[in-house]
N, C-alpha and C positions, 0 to 999 in steps of 0.2 A: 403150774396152772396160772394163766393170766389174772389179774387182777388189777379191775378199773377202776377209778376216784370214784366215776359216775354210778356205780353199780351198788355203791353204801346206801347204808341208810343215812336217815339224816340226822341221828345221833351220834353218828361214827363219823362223820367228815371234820377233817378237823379245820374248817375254814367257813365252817359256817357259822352267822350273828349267836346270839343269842332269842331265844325266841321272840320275846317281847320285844325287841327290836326289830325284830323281822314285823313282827302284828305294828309297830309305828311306822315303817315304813309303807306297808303296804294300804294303813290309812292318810299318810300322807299322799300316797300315791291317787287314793280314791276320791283325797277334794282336789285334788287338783285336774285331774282328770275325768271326772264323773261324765257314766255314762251314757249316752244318748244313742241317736242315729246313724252305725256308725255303718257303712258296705260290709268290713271285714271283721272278720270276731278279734279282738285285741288276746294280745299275749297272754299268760297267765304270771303273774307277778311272780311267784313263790320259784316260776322256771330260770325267769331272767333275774330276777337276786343272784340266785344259786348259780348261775352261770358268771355272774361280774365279782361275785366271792370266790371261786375256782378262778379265775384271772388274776384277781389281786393278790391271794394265796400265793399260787403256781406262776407268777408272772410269766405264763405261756403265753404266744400269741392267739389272735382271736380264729385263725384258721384250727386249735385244736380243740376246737367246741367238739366237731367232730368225731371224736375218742369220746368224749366225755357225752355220759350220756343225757342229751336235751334235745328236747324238739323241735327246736330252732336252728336258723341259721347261723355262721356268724356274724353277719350281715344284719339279721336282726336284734341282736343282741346289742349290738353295736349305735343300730340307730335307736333302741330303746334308751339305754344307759343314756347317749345325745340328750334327747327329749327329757330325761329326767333333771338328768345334769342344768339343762338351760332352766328349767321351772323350779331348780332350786328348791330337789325332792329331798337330796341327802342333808344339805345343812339345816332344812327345817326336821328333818326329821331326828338330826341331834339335838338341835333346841329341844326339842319337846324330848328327848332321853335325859337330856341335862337338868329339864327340870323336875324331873322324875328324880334325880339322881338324888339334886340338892334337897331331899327332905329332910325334916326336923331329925328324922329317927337318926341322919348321917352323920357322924364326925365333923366339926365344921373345919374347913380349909383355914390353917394359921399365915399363910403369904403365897404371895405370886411367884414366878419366874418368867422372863422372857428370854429369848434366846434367839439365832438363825442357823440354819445350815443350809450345805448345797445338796444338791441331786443333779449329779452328772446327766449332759443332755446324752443323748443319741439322735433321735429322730422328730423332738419337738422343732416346730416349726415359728412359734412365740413366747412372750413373758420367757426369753433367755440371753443372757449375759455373758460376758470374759468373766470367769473366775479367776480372782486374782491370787489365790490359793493351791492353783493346779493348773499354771504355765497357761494362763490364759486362755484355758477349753473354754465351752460353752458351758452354763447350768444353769437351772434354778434355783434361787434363793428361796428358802421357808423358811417366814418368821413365825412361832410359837409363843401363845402363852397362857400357861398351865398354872395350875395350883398346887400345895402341898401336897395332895392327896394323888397327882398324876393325873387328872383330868384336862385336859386339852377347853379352852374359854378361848380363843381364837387361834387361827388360822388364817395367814396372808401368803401369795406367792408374792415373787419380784424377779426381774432378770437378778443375774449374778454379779451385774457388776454396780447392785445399787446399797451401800453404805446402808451399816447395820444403823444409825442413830435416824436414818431419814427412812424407816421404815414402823418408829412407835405410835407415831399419830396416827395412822391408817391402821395399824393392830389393835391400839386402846378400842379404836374409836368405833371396831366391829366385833367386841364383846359380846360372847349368848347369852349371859346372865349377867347381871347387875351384882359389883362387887363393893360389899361394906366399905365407907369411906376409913380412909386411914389404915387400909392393909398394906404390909410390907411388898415391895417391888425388888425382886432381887435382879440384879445384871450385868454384867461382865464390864473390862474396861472401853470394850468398844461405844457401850453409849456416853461416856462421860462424857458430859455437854453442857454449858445450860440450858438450852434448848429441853434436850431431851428432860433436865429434872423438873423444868418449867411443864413443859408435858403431862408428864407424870402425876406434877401435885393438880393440876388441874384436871386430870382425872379422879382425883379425889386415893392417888396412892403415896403412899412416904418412900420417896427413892431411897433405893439401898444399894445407889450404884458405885463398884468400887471405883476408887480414883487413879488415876493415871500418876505414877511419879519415877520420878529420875533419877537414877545410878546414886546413891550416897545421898539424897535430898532431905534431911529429917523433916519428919513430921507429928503431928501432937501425940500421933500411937507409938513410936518409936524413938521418940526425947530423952537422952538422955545414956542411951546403948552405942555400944561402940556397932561400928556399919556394918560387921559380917554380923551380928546378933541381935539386930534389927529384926524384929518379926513381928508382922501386925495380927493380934489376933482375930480380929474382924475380918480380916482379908480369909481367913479358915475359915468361919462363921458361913460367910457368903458363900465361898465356896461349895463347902455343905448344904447349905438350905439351896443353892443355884442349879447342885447337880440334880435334881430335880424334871428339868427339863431337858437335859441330855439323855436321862433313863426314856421320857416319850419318845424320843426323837430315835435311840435304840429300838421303840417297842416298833416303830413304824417299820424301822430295816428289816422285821421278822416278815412283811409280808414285802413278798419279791417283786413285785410291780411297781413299789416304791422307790427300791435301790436304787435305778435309774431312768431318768427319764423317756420310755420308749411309745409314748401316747404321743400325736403330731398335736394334737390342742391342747390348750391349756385346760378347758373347761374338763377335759375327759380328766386329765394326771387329777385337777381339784377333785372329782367328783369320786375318784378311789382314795383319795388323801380322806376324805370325809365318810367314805365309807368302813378304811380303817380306824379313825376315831371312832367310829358306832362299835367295831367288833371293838376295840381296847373299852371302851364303855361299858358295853353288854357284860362285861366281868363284874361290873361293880354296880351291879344292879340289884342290891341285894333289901 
């Protein structure tokens, strides 16, 4: 007996937000849109979510709206998600899950991470790079930076071929919420810079970026030990608290849209990037 995604309910989908994310969405949707006099009756929001959640999910393309059952095209779906996308419906609408998130009653976040990774292109057309990682394809670069707890606090693309240390100031500096001065900053040896710890402290974080060093070099962590039993324990520390942001950047590969880059804009690939931050969100909405 055939069996279609679209034909669940909408407690059985397994790609659908969480509710209350779907209700902030869909008020975001309404001030920015509010409306008026319009010829044609507009979409029904709760149709075209559920349709861009089955995409992101399913990394289908947009001709198998089709099978799935919505009352749209995918033509319309397509230019809706646009319109949203450009008036910057999904990122305000995690600002306001974000700060729902961060109440008194939560756990408070003990440090930062930041991190990048690539997403192979296919058919994007902008914001993409030579990866210098994978023989010089195309990708996009995502820079992330999350908290202890998993929580995604900014989101930058770049082409691929743009150096992880010249990508913190543009990351800091598009923060959803405002972080305690003096929280730890954890981050791989690709930022070691001054630049980059200059950055940092003037974002009000205490860099905790590890250092770059060379074949047999001693250093104050390692004074003293003969060179094969040299071990810096700080370098595990970071480690630990860094991997952090690899587990987000995991949680994004869980929805197939994201593996690789197959949106020709940049603004559509952001606009499911942020919509997967809402579903990883929606879990921790408690």
């Amino acid at each position: 007996m055939a069996f279609r995604l679209g034909m669940q309910s909408a407690g059985m989908r397994p790609y659908c937000c969480d509710a209350r994310v779907r209700e902030i969405v869909k008020l975001v949707v309404a001030e920015r849109f509010p409306i008026g006099r319009v010829r044609r009756p507009r979409a029904n929001v709760d149709d075209v979510l559920d349709a861009c959640e089955f995409l992101l999910w399913s990394g289908a393309p947009y001709r198998a709206l089709q099978y799935h059952c919505t009352a749209y095209s995918h033509v319309t779906i397509h230019a809706y998600l646009t319109k949203w996308a450009n008036a910057g419906v999904f990122q305000e609408a995690y600002r306001r899950a974000l700060r729902l998130q961060r109440r008194p009653t939560r756990r408070g976040a003990t440090h930062n991470a930041i991190d990048t990774t690539y997403v192979k292109n296919l058919y994007g057309r902008d914001c993409i790079g030579r990866n210098p990682t994978d023989r010089g394809r195309n990708a996009t670069k995502v820079s992330a930076l999350v908290d202890s707890d998993g929580v995604v606090h900014s989101l930058r693309f770049y082409p691929g071929n743009t150096p992880d240390c010249h990508t913190v100031s543009d990351t800091l500096d598009n923060r959803m919420s405002p972080t305690p001065r003096g929280t730890a900053l954890y981050a791989d040896k690709g930022y070691d810079s001054r630049a980059v710890r200059h950055t940092m402290q003037q974002s009000g974080y205490v860099d905790c970026v590890l250092k770059r060093c060379r074949r047999g070099q001693v250093t104050r962590q390692n004074r003293g030990q003969r060179p094969r039993q040299r071990t810096n324990v700080a370098l595990r520390v970071s480690n630990r608290r860094r991997g952090i942001v690899e587990c987000v950047f995991s949680w994004f590969d869980k929805s197939r849209r994201l593996l690789m880059r197959v949106d020709a804009s940049r603004i559509a690939f952001e606009a499911y990037s942020w919509l997967a931050c809402l579903r990883i969100l929606g879990r921790r909405l408690l």
